[in-house]
N, C-alpha and C positions, 0 to 999 in steps of 0.2 A: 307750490302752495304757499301760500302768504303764512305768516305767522299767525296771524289770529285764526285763521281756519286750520290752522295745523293745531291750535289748543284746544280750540271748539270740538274739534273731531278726536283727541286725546279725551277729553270729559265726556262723550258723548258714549269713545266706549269704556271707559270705566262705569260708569253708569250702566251700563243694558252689562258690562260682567258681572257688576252687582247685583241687577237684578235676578239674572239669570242663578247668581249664587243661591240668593235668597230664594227664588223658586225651587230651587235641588233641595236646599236644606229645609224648607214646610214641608217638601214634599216628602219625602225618605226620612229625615232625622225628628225634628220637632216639629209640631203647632199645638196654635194655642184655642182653646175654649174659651167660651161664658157658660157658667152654671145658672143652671134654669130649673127653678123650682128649690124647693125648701128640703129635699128627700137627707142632703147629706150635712143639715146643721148638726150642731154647731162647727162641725169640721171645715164643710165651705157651705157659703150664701148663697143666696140669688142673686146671677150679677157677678161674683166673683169670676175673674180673668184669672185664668189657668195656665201652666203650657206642659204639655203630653210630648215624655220621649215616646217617640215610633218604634226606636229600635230596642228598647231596653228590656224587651221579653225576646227580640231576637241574637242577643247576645249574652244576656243572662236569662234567668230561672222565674216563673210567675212565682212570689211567692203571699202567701197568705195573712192577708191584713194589708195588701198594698190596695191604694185607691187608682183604679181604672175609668177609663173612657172605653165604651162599645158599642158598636152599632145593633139596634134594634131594628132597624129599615134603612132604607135607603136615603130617608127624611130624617129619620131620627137619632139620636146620641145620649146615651145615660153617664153617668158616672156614678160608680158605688163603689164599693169595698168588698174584696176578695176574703170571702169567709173559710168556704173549701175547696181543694183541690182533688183534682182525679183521685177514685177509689176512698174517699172520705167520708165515715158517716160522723151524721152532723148531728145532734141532739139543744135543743133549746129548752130548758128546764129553772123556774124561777129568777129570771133574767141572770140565768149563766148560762153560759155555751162551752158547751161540750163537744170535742171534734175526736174520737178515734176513742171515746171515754175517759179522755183526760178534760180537764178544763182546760179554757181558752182564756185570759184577761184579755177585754178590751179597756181600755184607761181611754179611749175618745169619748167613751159614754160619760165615764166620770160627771160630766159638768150637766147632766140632765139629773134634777130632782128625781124623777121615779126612779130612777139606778140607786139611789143611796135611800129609798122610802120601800122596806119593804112590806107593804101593805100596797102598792102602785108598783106595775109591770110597765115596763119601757118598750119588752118584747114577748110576745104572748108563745107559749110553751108549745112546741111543736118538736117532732122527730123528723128527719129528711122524708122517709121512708113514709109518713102521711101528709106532707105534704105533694112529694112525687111519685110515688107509687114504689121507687126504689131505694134498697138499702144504702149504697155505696152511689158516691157519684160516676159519671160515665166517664171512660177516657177521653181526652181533648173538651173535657168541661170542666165549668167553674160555677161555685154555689156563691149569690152576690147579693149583700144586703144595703141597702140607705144605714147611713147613718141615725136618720132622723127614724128610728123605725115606725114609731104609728102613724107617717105620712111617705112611705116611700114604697113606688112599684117597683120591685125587687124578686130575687128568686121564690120567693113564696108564693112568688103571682107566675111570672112566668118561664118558672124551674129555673133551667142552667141557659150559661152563658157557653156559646163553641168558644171554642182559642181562636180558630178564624174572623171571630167577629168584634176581634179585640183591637181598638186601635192602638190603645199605649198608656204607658204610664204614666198617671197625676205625679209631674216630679217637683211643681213650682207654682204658687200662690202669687201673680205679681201686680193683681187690682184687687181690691183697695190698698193702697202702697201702705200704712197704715197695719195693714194684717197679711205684708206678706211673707211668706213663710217656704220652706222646703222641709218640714213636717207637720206629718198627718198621722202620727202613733198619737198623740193630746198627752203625750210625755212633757216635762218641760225640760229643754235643754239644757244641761249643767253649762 
């Protein structure tokens, strides 16, 4: 083989192993989102480019307050925010949340007027148990709210999220470059 087809075909497969790499790693490790719809401002936009570890509930613990992507159908994908976890009852009482009858802070809310207006409800008063019929949450489920609460279909609408239906965790903010970020607590990082 001549030299030039001998580097042509050295490039050609570095190339398709790259590919192939990149294919292994969206598929099984990361990918990435656009958020659609206003459910989880100010935390993310519409439009916001995301990227979701795959693995990082299979190697660690879902915990409470982390922001998820999950499938609702076969067409569609939400992103909200992990409220409660299996066997949790949940209380929502003067825009505080109450989870096990302790209170919960959220500090993402912080930045919306009605949280700090109390005469204006950011999130209207509910106990699990009327919205869902049940006390505690079920095993392999999860109670998930928008951010944006007076505009977001979330567990009040259609209960619990299974763990099956979980793709992965919001680990990375990386459109608009401008606001991107790897937290999502609306702490500000020291």
């Amino acid at each position: 083989m001549s030299s030039l087809k001998q580097e042509a075909w050295e490039w050609a497969k570095a190339i398709i192993i790259g590919l192939l790499i990149i294919v292994v790693i969206r598929s099984l490790v990361v990918t990435n989102y656009s958020v659609s719809g206003q459910s989880m401002q100010p935390t993310l936009q519409n439009t916001d480019k995301v990227l979701v570890s795959k693995i990082s509930y299979s190697i660690g613990d879902i915990e409470r307050l982390d922001v998820l992507v999950f499938h609702t159908d076969e067409n569609e994908d939400y992103v909200k925010r992990i409220i409660g976890l299996p066997g949790d009852v949940i209380t929502y009482y003067n825009d505080k949340l109450f989870i096990n009858d302790k209170r919960v802070e959220e500090p993402f809310l912080q930045s919306y007027d009605a949280y700090r207006d109390p005469n204006d409800r950011l999130t209207e008063n509910f106990t699990l148990q009327t919205l869902t019929g049940v006390v505690r949450i079920p095993p392999d489920s999860y109670f998930v709210l928008g951010d944006n609460r007076r505009q977001s279909l979330d567990s009040r609408y259609f209960q619990f999220v299974k763990k099956d239906d979980i793709v992965g965790k919001v680990v990375a903010r990386y459109w608009p470059l401008d606001t991107a970020t790897i937290d999502f607590t609306g702490k500000n990082p020291e």
